[in-house]
C-alpha positions in Angstrom: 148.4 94.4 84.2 145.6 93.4 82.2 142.7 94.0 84.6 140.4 96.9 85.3 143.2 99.3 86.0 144.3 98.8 82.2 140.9 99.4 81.3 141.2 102.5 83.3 144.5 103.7 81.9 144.0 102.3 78.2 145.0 104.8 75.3 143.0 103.0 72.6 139.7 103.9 75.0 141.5 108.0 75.7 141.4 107.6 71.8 138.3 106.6 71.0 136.6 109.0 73.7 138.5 111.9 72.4 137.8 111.7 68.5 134.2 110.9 68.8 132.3 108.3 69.9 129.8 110.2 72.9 129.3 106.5 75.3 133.4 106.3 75.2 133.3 109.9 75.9 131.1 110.1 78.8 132.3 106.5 80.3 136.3 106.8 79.9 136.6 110.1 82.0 133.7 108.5 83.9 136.1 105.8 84.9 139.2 107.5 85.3 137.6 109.8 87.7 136.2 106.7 89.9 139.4 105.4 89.4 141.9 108.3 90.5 139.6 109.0 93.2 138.9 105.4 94.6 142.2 104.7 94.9 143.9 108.1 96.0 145.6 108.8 92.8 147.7 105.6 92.4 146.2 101.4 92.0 149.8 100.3 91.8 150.5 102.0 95.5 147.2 102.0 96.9 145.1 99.0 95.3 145.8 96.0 97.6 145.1 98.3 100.8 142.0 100.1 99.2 140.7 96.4 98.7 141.6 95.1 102.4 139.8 98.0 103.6 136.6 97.3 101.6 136.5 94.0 103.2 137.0 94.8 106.6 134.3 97.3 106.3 131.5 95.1 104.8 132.5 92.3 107.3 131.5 95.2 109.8 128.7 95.8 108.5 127.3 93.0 107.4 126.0 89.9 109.9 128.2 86.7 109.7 124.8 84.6 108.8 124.2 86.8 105.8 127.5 87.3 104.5 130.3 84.5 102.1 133.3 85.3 101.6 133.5 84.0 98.4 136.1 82.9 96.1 135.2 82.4 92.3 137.5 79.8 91.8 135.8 77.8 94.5 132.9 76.6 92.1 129.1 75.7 92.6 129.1 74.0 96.1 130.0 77.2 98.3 127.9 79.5 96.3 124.9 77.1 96.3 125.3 76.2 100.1 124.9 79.3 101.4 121.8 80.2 99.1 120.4 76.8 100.1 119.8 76.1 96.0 121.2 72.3 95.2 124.7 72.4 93.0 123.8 72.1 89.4 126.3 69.2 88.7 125.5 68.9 84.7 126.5 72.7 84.5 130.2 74.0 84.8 131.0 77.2 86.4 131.0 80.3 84.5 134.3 81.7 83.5 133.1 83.9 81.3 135.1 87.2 83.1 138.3 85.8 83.0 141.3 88.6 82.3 141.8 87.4 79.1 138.1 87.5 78.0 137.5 91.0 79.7 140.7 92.2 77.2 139.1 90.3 74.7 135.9 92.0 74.5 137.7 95.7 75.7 139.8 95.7 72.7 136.6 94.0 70.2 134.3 97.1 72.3 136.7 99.8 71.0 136.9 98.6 67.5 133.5 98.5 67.2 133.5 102.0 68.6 136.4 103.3 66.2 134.1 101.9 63.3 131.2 103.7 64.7 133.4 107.3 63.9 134.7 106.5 61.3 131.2 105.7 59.7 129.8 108.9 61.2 133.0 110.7 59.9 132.3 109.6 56.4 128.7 110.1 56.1 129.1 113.9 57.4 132.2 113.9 55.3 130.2 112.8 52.4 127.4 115.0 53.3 129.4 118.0 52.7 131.2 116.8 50.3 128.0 116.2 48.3 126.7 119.8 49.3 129.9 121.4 48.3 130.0 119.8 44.4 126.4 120.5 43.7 127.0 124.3 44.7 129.9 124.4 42.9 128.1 122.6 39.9 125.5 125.2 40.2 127.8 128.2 40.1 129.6 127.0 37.0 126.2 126.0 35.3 124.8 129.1 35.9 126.6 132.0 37.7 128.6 132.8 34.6 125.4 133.3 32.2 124.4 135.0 34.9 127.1 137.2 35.5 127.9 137.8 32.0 124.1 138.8 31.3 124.2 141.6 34.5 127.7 142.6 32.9 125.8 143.1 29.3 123.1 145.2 30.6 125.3 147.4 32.6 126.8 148.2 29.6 124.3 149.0 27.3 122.9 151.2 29.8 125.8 153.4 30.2 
């Protein structure tokens, strides 16, 4: 099911929030939470009537005059004739949140998010690694002269 519940339940976004990017790791549990909780523990068993109850309470709560129930698919003219705007007939209805396009720009989100670690990883990876040759390159320089001149002078003293 390639809606918000697979955003919910994704590995690739468990991945990316456990090995180190810190806006997957505070939204992905973030979500999951909302998601467990909002829907007692189980969208496959409990989504539909979760939904149905939502409804039912805003249409309780809300007066007929200032509420549409809405259906995207419906276009321009429902939208437009309860706002009392005209319908922009030169303009076509935005689909950009189609299920497709949402798993579209999930999976591109992630990448981008993988990228973002790895880059980090290297540059502290490389920042140590940097550190730990030019020590190293120091000690062999110059920790054997050194060495070898506290060795000598021990020696002649004795």
């Amino acid at each position: 099911m390639k809606t918000v519940n697979w955003r919910a339940t994704e590995p690739e976004l468990k991945t990316v929030a456990k090995w180190g990017d810190w806006g997957a790791s505070l939204y992905q549990p973030m979500l999951s939470k909302f998601w467990t909780n909002f829907f007692r523990g189980d969208f496959e068993k409990h989504g539909k009537e979760v939904f149905k109850q939502h409804y039912e309470d805003v249409q309780k709560m809300v007066p007929p005059e200032n509420l549409l129930m809405y259906r995207v698919g419906s276009g321009w003219e429902p939208l437009c004739e309860f706002l009392g705007e005209p319908v922009p007939h030169n303009e076509a209805f935005p689909r950009t949140n189609d299920t497709d396009g949402f798993v579209d720009r999930c999976r591109t989100r992630n990448r981008m998010q993988m990228y973002n670690v790895l880059v980090r990883y290297l540059v502290y990876g490389g920042t140590v690694a940097a550190t730990f040759l030019s020590a190293s390159t120091l000690m062999t320089r110059y920790a054997p002269h050194t060495l070898l001149t506290s060795l000598e002078r021990s020696v002649m003293s004795a």
